[in-house]
N, C-alpha and C positions, 0 to 999 in steps of 0.2 A: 504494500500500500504506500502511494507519495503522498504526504501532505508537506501543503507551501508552507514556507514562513520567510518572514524578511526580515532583514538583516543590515544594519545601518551603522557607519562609525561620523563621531562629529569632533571637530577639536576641542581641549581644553584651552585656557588662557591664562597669562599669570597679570590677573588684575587688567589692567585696561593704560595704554599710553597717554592718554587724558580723557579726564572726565572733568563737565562742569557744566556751566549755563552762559549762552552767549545771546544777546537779547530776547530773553525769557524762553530761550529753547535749551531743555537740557538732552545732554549728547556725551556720548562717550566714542573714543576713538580703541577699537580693540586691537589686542596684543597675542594674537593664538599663539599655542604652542605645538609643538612636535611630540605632541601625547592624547589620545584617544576617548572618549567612550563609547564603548562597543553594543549596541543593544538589538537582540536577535527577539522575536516576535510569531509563537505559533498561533495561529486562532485555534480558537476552545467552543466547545457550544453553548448554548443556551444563554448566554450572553455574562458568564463569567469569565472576570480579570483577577490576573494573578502575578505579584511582581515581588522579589525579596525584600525584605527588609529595609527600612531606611531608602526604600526606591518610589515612594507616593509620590513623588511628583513626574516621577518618569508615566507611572500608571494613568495618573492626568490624562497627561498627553495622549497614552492612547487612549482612553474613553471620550475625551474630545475630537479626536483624528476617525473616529467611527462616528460619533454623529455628527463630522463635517460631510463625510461619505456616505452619509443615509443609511449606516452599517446597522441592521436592530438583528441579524441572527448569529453575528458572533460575538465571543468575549476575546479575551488575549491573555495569553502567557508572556510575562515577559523574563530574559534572560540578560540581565548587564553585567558589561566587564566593564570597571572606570577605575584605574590605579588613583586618580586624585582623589584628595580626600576633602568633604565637603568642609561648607562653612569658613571656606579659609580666601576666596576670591577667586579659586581657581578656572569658574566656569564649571566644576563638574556638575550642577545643577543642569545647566543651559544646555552640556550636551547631551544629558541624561535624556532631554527633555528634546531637544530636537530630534536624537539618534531614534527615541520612541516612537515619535509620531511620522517620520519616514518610514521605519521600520513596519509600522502596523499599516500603512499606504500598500508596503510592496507586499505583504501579507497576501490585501484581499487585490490585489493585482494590478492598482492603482498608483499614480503619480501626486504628489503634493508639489506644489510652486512654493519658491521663498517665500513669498509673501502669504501663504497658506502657511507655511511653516513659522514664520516669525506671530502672525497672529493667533496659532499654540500656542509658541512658546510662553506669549505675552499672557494671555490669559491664566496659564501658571504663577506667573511671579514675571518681575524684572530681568531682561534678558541680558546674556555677554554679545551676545549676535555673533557667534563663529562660527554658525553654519553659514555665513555669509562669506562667499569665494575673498581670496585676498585681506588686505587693511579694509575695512569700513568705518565712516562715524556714521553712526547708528544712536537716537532717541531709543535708549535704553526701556524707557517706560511707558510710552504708548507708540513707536513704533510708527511715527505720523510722517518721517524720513528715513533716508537712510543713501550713503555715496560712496560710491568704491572711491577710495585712495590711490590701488594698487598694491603691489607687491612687495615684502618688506626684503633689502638686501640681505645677503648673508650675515645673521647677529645668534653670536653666543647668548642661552641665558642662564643662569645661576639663582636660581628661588629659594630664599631663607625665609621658612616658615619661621612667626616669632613666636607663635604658640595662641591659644583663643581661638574662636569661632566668632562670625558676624552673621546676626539673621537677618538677610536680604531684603523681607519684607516689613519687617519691624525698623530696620536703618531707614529705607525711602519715604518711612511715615512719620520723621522728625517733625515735630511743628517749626524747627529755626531753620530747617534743613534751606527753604529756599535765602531766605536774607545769607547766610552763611555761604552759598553759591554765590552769589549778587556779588561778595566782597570781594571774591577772589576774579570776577567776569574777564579783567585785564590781564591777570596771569594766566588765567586760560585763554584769550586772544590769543597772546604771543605763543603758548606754548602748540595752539593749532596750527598758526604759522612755521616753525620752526618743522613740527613733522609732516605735516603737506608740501615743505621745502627738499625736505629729506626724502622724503619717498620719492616724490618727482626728478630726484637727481641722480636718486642711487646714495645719498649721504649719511652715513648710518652715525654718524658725530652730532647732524642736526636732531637726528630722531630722538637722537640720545640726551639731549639738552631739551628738545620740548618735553619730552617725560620727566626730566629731573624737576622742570619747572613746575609742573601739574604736580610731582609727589609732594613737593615744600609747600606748594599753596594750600592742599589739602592737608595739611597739616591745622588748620582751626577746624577742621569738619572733624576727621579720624585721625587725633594725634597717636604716632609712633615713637614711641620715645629713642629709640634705636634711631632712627632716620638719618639724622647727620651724622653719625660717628659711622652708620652704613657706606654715605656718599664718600667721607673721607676717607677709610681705610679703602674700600675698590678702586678709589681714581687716584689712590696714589701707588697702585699693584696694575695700574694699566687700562685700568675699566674705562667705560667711556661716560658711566651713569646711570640713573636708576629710575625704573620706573615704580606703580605700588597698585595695590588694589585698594581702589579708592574706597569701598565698604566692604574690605574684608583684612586679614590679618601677616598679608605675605608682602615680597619688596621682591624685587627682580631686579639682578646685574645685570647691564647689557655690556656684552663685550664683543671686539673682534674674534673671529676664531684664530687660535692659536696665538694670541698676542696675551694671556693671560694666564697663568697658570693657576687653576683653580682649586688646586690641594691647598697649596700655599694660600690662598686666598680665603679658603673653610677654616685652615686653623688660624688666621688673623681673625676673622669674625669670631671663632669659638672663644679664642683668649678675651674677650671681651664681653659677649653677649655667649653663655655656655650652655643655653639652655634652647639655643635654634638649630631646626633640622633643612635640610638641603635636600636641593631635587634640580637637577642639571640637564638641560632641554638647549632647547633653540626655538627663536622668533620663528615663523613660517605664514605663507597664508593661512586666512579661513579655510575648512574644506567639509562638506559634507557627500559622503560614498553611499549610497544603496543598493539591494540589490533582494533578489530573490533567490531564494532555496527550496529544491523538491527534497524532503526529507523519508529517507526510506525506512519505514520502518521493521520491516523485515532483516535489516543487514545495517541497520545505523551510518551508511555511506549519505553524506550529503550532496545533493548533485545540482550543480549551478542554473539556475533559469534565467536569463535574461546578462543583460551586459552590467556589471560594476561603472560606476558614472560620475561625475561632481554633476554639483546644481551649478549654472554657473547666469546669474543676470544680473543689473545693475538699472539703480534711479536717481536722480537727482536729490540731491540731501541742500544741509547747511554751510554756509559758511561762515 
């Protein structure tokens, strides 16, 4: 007997290159990484869902992704791989959430559009927007834009979790939240300019300076107390700069490859801050992969249906 199921990876992110509000639009520029969540999708009958533990937002998505599809005779098993560990900035939400709702499309044999897919997302929670091909600044919160950038040059990263969890949807619902955006609007000007300069040139020095900027200004929203002793010891071992997860608890080195040595670089951080753990990636574009699988259940061989793909469109955003 084959029964389908789809099969979706989406990237993680480490926090965002800037985030903030630029005449009363707020917008984040996202930072994907070179690490995954993986989430495979059998349909079930009778219209039960079924997802691990600490995965309810991924299950979301798919019970939304069937009644955008007019689905009422099946439910969904869902199966996720995500090495990131929530709560921290990383995006594993956002992919959890995207990889789902792909995943349960190719299921019942169907396509989602980005914009199908980001309007899941959204209705979950606040999205990273990585399943957006490339750089995007993407309106995080209602999703009413959104501009490719382009593609980020070749950049080292080095993620020092400092420990804590941020709840995503309890941070966006700050009553100061907006006036406290409003203050920093000019350091986030500049710091969009510098990475829209960067990316347009190939300049990963500029990218790295508009992120540094967005991290310090966000420093009245989500103070890190580590921050500057972070900036200082990486740029004087070669780094180029930092970016942060503006409502979550990590910071990211961006470096050239091979211009930094990153042992040396974990034990200058540990002699100092001794209680932060490390996760060593790379910038990359957005990427969202689907696909479909005929699964045998006779012989547990899974056998491929259809072509593996990115989503790949683009809209007009902000400036």
């Amino acid at each position: 007997m084959i029964t389908l199921r789809g099969v979706a990876r989406v990237r993680g992110a480490c926090g965002e290159l800037v985030q903030g509000m630029v005449d009363d639009r707020y917008f984040l520029i996202t930072c994907p990484i070179d690490i995954c969540s993986e989430v495979a999708v059998t349909l079930t009958p009778e219209g039960r869902f079924y997802a691990p533990p600490g995965r309810s937002k991924a299950l979301a998505a798919a019970r939304l992704t069937m009644e955008r599809l007019g689905e009422k005779r099946w439910g969904a098993a869902l199966r996720v791989c995500n090495p990131l560990p929530p709560g921290k900035g990383l995006a594993s939400s956002t992919a959890d959430v995207a990889a789902a709702a792909a995943a349960t499309a190719k299921a019942l044999g169907a396509e989602l559009s980005l914009e199908e897919i980001k309007d899941i997302a959204l209705a979950v929670e606040p999205s990273d927007g990585t399943f957006f091909p490339g750089i995007v600044l993407f309106d995080h919160l209602r999703g009413q834009f959104w501009e490719s950038l382009g593609e980020p040059p070749p950049m080292g990263l080095l993620i020092v979790d400092l420990g804590g969890t941020v709840d995503t949807l309890r941070f966006n619902r700050r009553p100061d939240l907006q006036a406290l955006n409003r203050a920093k609007e000019e350091a986030v000007r500049r710091a969009v300019a510098l990475v829209r300069e960067g990316l347009a040139r190939g300049r990963d020095e500029l990218i790295a300076q508009g992120a540094t900027l967005s991290a310090l200004a966000n420093q009245e929203i989500l103070y890190k107390p580590e921050l500057e002793s972070l900036v200082g010891i990486s740029t004087a071992l070669g780094a180029l700069g930092v970016n942060v997860a503006h409502s979550g608890t990590v910071v990211g080195i961006l470096y050239r490859p091979g211009t930094v040595d990153c042992g040396e670089l974990e034990g200058k951080i540990r002699e100092v801050f001794p209680y932060v753990n490390f996760i060593s990636t790379k910038i990359t574009g957005g990427r969202l992969e689907a696909w479909s699988e005929g699964w045998s259940e006779d012989n547990g061989r899974p056998r491929t249906e259809g072509r593996r793909g990115r989503c790949t469109a683009a809209t007009g955003g902000a400036r």
